[in-house]
GUTORGU-874631 format. One record per residue: residue number from 1; residue in three letters; chain; x, y, z of N, C-alpha, C in turn. Coordinates in Angstrom, 3 decimals, m for minus. Example, Ala and Ser with C-alpha at 12.3 -4.5 7.8 and 13.67 -1.06 7.14 Angstrom:
GUTORGU-874631
@resi 1 resn ALA chain A nxx 13.190 nyy m5.690 nzz 7.800 caxx 12.300 cayy m4.500 cazz 7.800 cxx 13.200 cyy m3.300 czz 7.800
@resi 2 resn SER chain A nxx 12.850 nyy m2.250 nzz 7.080 caxx 13.670 cayy m1.060 cazz 7.140 cxx 12.900 cyy 0.030 czz 7.870
end
This chain:
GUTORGU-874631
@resi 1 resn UNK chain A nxx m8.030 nyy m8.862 nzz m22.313 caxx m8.915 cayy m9.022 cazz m21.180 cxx m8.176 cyy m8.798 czz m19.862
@resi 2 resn UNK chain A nxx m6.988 nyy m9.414 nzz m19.467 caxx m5.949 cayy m9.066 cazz m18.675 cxx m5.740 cyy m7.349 czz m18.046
@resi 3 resn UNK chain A nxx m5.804 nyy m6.369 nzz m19.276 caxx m5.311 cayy m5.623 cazz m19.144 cxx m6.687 cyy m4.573 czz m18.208
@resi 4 resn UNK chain A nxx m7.755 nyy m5.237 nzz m19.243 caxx m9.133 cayy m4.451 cazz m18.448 cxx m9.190 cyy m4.412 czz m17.121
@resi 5 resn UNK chain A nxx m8.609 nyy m5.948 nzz m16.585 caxx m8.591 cayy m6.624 cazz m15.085 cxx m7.907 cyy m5.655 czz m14.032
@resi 6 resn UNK chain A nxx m6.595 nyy m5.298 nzz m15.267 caxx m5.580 cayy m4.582 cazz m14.063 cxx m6.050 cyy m3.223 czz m14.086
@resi 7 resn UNK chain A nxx m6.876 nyy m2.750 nzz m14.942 caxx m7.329 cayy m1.538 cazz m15.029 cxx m9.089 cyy m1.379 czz m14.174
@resi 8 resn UNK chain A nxx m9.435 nyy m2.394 nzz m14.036 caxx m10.456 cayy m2.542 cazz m13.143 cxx m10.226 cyy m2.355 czz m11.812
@resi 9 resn UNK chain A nxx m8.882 nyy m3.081 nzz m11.552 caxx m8.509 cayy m3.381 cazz m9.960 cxx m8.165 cyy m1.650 czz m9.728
@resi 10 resn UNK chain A nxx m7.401 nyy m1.395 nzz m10.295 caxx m7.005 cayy 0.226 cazz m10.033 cxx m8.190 cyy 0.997 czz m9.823
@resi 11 resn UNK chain A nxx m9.328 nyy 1.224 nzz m10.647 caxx m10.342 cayy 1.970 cazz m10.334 cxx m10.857 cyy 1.703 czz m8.980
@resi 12 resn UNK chain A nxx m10.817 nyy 0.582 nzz m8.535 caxx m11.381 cayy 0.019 cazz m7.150 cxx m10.682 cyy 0.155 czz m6.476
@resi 13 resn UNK chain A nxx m9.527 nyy 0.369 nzz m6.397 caxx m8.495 cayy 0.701 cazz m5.290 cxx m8.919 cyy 2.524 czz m5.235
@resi 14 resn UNK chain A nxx m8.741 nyy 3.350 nzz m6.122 caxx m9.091 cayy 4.921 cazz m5.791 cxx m10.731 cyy 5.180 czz m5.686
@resi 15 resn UNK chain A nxx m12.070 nyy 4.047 nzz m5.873 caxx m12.708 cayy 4.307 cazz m5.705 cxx m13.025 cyy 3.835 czz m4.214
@resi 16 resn UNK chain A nxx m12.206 nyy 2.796 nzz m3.595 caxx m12.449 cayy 2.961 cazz m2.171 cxx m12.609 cyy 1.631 czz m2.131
@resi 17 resn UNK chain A nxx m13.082 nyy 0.479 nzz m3.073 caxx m13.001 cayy m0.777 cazz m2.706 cxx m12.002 cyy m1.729 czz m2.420
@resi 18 resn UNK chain A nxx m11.805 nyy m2.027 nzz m1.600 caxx m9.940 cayy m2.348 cazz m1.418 cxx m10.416 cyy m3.981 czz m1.386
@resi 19 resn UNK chain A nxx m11.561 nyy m4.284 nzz m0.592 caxx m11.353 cayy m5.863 cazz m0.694 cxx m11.997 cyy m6.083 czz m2.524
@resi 20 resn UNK chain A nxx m12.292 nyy m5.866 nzz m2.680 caxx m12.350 cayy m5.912 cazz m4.274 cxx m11.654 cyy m6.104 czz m5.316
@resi 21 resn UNK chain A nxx m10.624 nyy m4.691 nzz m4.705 caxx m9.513 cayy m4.594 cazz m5.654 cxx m8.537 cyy m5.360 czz m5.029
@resi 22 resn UNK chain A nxx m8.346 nyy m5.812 nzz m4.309 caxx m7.262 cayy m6.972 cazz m3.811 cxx m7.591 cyy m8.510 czz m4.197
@resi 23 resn UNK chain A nxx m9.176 nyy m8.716 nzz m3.832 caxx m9.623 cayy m10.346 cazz m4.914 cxx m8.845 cyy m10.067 czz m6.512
@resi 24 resn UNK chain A nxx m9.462 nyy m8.987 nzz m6.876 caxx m8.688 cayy m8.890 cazz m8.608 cxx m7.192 cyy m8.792 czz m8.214
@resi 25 resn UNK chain A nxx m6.685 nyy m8.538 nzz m7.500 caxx m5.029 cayy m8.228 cazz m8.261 cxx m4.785 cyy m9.670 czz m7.738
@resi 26 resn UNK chain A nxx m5.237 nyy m10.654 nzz m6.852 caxx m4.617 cayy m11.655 cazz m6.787 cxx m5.313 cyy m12.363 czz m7.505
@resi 27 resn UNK chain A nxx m6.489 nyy m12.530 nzz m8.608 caxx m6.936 cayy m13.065 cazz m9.520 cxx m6.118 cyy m12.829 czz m10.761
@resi 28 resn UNK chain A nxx m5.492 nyy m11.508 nzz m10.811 caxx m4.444 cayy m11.227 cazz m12.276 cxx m3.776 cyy m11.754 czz m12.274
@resi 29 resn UNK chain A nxx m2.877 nyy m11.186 nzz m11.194 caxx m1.207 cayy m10.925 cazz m11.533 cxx m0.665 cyy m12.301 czz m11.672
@resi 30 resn UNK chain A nxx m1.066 nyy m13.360 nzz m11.154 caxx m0.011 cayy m14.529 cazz m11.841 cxx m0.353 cyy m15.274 czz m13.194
@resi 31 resn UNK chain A nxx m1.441 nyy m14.688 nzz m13.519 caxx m1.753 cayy m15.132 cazz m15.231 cxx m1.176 cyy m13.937 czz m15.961
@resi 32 resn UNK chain A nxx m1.173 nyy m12.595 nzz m15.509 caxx m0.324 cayy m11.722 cazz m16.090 cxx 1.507 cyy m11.835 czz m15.763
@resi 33 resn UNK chain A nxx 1.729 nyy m12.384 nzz m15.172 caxx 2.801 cayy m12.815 cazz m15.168 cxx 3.312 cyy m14.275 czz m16.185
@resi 34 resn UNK chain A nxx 2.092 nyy m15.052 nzz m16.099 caxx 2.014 cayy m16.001 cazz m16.988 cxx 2.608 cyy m16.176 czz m18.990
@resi 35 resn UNK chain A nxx 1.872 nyy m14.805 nzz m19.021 caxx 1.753 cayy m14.135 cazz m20.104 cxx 3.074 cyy m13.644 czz m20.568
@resi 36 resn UNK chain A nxx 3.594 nyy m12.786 nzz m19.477 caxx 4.752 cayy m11.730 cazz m19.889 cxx 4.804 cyy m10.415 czz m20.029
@resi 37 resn UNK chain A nxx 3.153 nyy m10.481 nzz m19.341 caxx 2.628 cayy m8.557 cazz m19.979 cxx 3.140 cyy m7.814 czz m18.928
@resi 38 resn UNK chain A nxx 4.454 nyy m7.757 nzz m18.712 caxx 5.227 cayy m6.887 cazz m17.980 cxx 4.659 cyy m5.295 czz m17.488
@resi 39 resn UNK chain A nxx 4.855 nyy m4.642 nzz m18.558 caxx 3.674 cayy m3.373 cazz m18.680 cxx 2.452 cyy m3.216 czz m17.628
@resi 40 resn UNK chain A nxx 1.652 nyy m4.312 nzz m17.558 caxx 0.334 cayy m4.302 cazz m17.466 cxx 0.965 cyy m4.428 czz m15.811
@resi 41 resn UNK chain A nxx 1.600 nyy m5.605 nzz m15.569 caxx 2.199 cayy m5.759 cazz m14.189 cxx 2.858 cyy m4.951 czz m13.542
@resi 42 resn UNK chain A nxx 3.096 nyy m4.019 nzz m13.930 caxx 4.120 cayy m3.209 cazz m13.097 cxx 3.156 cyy m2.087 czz m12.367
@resi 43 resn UNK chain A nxx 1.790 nyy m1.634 nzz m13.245 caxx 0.687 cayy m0.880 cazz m12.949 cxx 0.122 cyy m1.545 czz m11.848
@resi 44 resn UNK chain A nxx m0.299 nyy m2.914 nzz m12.219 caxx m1.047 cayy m3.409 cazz m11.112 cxx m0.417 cyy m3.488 czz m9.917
@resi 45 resn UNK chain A nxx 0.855 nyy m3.946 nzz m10.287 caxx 1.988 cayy m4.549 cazz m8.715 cxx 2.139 cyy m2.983 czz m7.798
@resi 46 resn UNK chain A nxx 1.973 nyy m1.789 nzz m8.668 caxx 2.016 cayy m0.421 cazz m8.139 cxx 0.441 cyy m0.366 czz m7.316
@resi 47 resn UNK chain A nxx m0.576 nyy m0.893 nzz m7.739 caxx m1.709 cayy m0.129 cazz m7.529 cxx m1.659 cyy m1.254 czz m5.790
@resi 48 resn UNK chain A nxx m1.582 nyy m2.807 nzz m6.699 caxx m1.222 cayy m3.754 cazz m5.171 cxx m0.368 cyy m3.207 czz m4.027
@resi 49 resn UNK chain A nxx 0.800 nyy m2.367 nzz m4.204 caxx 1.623 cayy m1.966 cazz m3.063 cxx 1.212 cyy m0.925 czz m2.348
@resi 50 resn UNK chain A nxx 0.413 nyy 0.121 nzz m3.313 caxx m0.146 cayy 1.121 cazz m2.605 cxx m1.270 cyy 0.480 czz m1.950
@resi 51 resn UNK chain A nxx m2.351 nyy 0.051 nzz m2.542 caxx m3.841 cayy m0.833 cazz m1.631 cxx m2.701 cyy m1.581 czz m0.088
@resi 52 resn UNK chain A nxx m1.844 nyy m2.205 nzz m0.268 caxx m1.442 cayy m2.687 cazz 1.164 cxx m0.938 cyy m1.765 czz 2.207
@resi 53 resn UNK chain A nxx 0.094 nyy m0.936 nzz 1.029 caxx 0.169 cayy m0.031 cazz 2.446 cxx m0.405 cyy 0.792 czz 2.862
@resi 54 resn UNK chain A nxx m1.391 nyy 1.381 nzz 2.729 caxx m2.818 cayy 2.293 cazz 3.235 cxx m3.253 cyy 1.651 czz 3.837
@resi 55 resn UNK chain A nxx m3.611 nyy 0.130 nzz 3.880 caxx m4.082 cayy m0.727 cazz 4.549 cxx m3.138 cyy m1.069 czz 5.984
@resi 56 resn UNK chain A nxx m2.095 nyy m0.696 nzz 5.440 caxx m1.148 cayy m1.078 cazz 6.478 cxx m0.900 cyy m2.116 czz 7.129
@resi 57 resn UNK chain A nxx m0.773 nyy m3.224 nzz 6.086 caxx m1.029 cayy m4.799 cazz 5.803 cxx 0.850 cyy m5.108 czz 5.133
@resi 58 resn UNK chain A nxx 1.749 nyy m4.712 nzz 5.755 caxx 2.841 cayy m5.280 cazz 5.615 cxx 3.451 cyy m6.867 czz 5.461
@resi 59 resn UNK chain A nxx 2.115 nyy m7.703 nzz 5.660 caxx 2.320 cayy m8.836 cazz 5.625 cxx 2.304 cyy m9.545 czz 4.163
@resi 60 resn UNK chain A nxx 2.174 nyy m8.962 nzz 3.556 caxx 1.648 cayy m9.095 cazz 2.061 cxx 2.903 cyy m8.656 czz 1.202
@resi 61 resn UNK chain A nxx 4.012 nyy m7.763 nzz 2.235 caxx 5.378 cayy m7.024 cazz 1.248 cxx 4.848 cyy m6.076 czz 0.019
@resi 62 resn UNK chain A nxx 4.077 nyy m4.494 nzz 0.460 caxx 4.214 cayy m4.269 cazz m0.549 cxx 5.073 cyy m2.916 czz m0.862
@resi 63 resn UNK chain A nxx 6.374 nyy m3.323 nzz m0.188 caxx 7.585 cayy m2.544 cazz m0.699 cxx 8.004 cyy m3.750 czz m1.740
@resi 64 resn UNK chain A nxx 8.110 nyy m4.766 nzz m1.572 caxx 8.367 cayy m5.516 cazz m2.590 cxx 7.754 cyy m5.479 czz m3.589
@resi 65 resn UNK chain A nxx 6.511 nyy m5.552 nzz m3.899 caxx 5.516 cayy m5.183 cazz m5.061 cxx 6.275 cyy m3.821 czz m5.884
@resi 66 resn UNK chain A nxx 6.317 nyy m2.811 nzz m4.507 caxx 6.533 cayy m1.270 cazz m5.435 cxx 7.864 cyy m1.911 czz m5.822
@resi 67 resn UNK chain A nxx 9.098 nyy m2.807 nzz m5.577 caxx 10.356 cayy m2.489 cazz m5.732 cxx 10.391 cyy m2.762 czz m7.148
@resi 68 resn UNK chain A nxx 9.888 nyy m4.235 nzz m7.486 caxx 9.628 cayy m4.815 cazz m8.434 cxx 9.541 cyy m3.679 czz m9.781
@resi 69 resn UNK chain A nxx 8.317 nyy m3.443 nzz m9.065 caxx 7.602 cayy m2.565 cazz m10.265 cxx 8.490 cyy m1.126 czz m10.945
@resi 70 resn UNK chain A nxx 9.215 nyy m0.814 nzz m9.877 caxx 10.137 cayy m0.138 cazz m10.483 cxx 11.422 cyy 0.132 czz m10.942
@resi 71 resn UNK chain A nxx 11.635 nyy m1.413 nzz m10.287 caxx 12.512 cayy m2.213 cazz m11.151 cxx 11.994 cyy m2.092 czz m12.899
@resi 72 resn UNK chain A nxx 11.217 nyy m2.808 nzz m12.957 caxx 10.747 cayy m2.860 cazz m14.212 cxx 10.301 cyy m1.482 czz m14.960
@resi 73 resn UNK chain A nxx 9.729 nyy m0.846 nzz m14.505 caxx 9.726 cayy 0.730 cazz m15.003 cxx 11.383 cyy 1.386 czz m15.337
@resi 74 resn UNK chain A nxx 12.009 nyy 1.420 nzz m14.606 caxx 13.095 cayy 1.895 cazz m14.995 cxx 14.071 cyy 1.133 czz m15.875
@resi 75 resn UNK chain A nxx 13.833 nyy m0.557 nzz m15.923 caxx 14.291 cayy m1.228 cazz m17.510 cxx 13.079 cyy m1.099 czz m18.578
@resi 76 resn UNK chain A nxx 12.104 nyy m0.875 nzz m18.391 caxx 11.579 cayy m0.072 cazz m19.621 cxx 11.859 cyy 1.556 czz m20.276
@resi 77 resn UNK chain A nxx 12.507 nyy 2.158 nzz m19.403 caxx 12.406 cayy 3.642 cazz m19.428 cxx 11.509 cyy 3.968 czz m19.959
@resi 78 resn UNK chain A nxx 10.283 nyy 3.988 nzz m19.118 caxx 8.773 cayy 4.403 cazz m19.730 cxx 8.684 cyy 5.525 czz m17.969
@resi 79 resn UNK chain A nxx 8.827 nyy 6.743 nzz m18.578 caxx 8.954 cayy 7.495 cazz m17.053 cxx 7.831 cyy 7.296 czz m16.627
@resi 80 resn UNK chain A nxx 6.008 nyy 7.232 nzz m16.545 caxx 5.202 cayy 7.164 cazz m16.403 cxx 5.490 cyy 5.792 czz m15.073
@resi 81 resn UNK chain A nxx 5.683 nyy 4.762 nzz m15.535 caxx 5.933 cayy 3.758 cazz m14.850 cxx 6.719 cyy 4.085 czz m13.877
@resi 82 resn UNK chain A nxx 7.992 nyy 4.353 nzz m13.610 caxx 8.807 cayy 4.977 cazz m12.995 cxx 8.171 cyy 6.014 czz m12.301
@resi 83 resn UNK chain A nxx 7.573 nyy 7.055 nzz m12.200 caxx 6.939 cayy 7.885 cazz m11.626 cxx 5.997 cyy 7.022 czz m10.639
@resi 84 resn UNK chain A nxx 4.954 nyy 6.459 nzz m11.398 caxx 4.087 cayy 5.854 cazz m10.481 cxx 4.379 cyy 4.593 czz m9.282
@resi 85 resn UNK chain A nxx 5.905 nyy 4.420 nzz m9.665 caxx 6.698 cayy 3.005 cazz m8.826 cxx 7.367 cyy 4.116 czz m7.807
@resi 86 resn UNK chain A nxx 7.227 nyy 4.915 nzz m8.402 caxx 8.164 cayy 5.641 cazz m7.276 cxx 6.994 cyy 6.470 czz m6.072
@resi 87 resn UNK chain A nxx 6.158 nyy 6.372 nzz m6.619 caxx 5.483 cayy 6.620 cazz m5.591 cxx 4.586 cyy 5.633 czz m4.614
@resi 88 resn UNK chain A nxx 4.460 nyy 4.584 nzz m5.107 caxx 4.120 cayy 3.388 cazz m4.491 cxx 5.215 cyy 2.713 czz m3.463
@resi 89 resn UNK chain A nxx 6.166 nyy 3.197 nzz m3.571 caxx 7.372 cayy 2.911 cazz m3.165 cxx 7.456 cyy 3.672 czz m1.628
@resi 90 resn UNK chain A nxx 7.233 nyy 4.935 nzz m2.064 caxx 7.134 cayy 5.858 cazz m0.972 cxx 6.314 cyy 5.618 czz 0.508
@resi 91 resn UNK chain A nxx 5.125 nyy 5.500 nzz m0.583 caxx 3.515 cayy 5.094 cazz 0.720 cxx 4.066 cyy 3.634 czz 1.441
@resi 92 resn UNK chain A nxx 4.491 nyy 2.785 nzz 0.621 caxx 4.879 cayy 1.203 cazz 1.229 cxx 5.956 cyy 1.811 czz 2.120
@resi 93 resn UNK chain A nxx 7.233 nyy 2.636 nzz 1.458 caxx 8.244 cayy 2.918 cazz 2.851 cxx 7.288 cyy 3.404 czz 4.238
@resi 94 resn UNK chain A nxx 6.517 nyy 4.728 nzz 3.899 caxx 6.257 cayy 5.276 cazz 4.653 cxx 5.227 cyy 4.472 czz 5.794
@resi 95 resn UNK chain A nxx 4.833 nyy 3.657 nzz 5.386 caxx 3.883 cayy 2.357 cazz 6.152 cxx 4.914 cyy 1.804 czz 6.729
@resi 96 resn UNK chain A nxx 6.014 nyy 1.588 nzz 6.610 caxx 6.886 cayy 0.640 cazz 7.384 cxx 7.732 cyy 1.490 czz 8.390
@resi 97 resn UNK chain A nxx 7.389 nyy 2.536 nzz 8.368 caxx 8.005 cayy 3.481 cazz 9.131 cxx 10.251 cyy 3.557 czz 8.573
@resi 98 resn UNK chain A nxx 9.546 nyy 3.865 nzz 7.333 caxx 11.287 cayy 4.131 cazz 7.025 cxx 10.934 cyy 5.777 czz 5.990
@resi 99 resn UNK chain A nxx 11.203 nyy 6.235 nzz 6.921 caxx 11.113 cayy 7.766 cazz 6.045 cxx 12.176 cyy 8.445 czz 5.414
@resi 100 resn UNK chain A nxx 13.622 nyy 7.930 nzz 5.736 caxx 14.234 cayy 8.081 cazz 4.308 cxx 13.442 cyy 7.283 czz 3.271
@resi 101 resn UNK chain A nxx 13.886 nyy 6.377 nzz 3.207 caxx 12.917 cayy 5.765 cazz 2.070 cxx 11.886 cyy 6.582 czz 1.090
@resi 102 resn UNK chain A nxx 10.579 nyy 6.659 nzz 2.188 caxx 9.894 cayy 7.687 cazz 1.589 cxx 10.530 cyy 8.747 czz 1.398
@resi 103 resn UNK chain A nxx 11.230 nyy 9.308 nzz 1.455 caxx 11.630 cayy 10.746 cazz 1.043 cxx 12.128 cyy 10.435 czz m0.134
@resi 104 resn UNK chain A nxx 13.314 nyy 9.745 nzz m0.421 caxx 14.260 cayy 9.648 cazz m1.572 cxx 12.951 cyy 9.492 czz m2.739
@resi 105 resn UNK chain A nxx 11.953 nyy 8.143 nzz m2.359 caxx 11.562 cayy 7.438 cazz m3.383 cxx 10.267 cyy 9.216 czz m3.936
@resi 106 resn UNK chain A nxx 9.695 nyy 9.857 nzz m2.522 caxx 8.593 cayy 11.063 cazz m3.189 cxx 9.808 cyy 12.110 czz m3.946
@resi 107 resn UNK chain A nxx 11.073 nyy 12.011 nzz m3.463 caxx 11.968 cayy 13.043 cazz m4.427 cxx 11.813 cyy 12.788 czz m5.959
@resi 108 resn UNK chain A nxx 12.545 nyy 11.100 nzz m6.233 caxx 12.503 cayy 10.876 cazz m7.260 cxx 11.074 cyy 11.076 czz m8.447
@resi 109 resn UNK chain A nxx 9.614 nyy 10.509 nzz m7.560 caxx 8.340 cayy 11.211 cazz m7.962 cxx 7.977 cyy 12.721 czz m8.293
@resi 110 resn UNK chain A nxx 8.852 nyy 13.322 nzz m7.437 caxx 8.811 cayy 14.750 cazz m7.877 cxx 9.452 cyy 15.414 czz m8.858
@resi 111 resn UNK chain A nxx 10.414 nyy 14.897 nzz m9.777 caxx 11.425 cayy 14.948 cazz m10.380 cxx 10.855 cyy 14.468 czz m11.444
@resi 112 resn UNK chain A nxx 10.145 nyy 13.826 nzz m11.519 caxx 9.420 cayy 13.162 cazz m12.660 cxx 8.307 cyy 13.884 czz m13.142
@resi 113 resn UNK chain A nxx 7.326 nyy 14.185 nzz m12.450 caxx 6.203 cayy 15.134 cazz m12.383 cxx 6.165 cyy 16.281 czz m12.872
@resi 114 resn UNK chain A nxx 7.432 nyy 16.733 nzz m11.913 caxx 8.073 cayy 18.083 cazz m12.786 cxx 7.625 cyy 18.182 czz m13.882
@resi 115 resn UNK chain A nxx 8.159 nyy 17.098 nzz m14.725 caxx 8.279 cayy 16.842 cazz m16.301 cxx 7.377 cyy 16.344 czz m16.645
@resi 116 resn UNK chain A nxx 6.200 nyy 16.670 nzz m15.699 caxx 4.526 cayy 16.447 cazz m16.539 cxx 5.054 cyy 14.933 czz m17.078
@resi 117 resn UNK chain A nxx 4.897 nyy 14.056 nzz m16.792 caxx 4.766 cayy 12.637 cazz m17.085 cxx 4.093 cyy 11.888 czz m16.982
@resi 118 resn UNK chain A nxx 2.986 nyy 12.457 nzz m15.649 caxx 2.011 cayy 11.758 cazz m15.570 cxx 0.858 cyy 11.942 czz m15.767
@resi 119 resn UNK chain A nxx m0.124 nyy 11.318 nzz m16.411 caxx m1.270 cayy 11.889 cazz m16.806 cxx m2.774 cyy 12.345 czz m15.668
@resi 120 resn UNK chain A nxx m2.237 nyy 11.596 nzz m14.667 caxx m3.195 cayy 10.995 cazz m13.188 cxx m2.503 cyy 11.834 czz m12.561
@resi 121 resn UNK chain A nxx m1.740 nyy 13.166 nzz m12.385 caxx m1.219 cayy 12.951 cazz m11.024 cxx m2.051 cyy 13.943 czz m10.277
@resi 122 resn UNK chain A nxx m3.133 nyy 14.492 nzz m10.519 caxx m4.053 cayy 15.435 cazz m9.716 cxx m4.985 cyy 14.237 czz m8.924
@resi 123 resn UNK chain A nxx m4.824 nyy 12.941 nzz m9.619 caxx m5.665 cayy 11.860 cazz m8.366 cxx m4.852 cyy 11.683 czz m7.744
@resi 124 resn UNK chain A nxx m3.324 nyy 11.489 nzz m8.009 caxx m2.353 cayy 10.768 cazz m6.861 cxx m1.767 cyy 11.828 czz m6.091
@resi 125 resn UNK chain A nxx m2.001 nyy 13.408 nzz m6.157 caxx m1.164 cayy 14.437 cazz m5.708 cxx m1.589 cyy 14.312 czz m3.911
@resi 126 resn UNK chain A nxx m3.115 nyy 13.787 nzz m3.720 caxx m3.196 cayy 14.413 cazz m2.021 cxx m2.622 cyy 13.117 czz m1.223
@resi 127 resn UNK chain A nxx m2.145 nyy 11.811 nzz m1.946 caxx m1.673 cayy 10.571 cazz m1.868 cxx 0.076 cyy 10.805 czz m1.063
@resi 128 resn UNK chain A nxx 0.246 nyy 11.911 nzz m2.855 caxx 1.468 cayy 11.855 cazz m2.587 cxx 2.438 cyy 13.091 czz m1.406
@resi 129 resn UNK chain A nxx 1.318 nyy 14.677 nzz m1.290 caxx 1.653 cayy 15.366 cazz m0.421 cxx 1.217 cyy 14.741 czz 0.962
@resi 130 resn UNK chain A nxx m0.108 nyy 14.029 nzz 1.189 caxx 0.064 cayy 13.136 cazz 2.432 cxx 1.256 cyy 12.719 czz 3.247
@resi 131 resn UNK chain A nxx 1.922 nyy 11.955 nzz 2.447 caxx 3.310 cayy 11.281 cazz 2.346 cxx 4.358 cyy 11.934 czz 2.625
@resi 132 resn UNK chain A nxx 4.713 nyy 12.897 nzz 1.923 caxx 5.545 cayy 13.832 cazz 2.452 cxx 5.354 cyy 14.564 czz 3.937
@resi 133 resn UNK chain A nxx 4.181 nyy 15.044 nzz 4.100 caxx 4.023 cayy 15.400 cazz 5.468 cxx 4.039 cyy 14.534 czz 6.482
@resi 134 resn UNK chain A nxx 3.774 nyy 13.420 nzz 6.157 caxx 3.592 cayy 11.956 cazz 6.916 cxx 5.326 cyy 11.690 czz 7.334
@resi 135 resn UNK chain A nxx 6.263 nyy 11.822 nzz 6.682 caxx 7.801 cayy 11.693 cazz 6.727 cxx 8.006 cyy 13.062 czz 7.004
@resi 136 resn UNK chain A nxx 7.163 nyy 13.766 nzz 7.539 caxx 8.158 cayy 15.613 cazz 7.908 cxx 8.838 cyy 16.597 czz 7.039
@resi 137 resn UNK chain A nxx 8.674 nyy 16.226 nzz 5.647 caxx 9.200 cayy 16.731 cazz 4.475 cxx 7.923 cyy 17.931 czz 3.815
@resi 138 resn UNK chain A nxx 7.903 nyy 18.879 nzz 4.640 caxx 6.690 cayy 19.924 cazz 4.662 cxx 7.427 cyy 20.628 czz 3.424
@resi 139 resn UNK chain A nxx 8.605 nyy 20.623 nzz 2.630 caxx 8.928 cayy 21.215 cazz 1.747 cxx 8.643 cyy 20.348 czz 0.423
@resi 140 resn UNK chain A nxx 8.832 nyy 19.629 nzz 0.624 caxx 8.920 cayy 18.160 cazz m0.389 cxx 6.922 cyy 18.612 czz m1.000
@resi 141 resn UNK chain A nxx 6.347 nyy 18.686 nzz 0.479 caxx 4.977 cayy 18.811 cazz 0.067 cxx 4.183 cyy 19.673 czz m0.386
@resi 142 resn UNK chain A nxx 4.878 nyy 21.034 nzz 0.029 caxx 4.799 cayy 22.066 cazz m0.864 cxx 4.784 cyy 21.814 czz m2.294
@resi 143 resn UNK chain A nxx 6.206 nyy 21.577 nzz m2.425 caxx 6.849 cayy 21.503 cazz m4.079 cxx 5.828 cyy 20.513 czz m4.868
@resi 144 resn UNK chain A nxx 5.300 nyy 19.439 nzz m4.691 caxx 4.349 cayy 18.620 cazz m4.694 cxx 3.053 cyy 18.972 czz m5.474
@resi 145 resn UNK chain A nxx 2.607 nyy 19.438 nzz m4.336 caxx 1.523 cayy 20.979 cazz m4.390 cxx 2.055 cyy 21.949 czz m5.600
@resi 146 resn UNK chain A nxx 3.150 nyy 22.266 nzz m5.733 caxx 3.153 cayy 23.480 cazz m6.331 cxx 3.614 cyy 22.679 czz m8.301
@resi 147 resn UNK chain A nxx 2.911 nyy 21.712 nzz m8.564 caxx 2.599 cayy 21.395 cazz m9.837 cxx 1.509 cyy 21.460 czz m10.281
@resi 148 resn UNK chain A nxx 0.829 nyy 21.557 nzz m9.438 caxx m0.915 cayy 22.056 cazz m10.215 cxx m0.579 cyy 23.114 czz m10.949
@resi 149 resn UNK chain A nxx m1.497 nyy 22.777 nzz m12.609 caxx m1.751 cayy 23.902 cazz m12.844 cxx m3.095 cyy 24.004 czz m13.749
@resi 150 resn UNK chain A nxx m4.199 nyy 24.934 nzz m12.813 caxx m5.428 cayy 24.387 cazz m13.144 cxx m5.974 cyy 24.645 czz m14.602
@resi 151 resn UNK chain A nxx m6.481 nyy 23.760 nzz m15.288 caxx m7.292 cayy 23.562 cazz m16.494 cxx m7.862 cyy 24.672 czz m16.942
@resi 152 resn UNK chain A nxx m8.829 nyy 25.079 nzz m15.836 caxx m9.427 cayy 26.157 cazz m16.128 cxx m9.645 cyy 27.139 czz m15.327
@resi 153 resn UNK chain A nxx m8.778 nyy 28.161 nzz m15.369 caxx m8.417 cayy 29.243 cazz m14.549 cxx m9.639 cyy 30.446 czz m14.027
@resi 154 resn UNK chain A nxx m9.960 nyy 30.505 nzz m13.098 caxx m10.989 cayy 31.840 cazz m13.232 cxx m10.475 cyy 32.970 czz m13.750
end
């Protein structure tokens, strides 16, 4: 049931409901922490860091959320996790106005992607070339861009 929760809150965060998806992630995450469902937390604590910093609600820490989370992604070596921490990572730098930050953390996202890892990343791609242009990295956003490759070709 947990897991539906954190997978609920996420849909509401890309479908646009943010006070929604912010009642749920602070309704989860400390019974999912409760639990131990690490996994499940590291998604949500990603989807929580990105919802704050779009919001641009730094009061809440959600470079800490993304750090966490990819903390934990990268002691799972589950690249998926890692990919998606690393880009939550980015948007939270880039909200705080630290654009190394964002750069290193959309490099490491790009590096990952590369390697097709993620199954979402045509929802998170205008998220993540945003970002790059947002930090001045008009190459970064290219390269970004230049992983599409469409389904169905004319």
């Amino acid at each position: 049931m947990l897991w539906h929760s954190a997978v609920s809150a996420a849909d509401l965060v890309w479908a646009g409901d943010w006070d929604g998806a912010l009642a749920l992630f602070l309704a989860t995450d400390p019974k999912l922490e409760a639990t131990g469902a690490v996994r499940t937390l590291v998604w949500l604590r990603c989807d929580r860091a990105l919802l704050l910093a779009l919001r641009g609600d730094s009061s809440q820490r959600p470079t800490s959320w993304a750090t966490w989370a990819a903390a934990q992604g990268r002691a799972s070596e589950t690249l998926l996790a890692i990919a998606y921490a690393a880009l939550a990572q980015a948007v939270a730098a880039d909200g705080l106005g630290d654009a190394a930050g964002a750069r290193s953390a959309l490099t490491e996202y790009d590096r990952l992607v590369a390697r097709h890892v993620e199954s979402d990343f045509a929802l998170r791609l205008p998220l993540a070339v945003r970002t790059a242009a947002a930090v001045g990295d008009v190459t970064l956003a290219e390269r970004l861009s230049a992983h599409v490759t469409p389904s169905l070709p004319l």
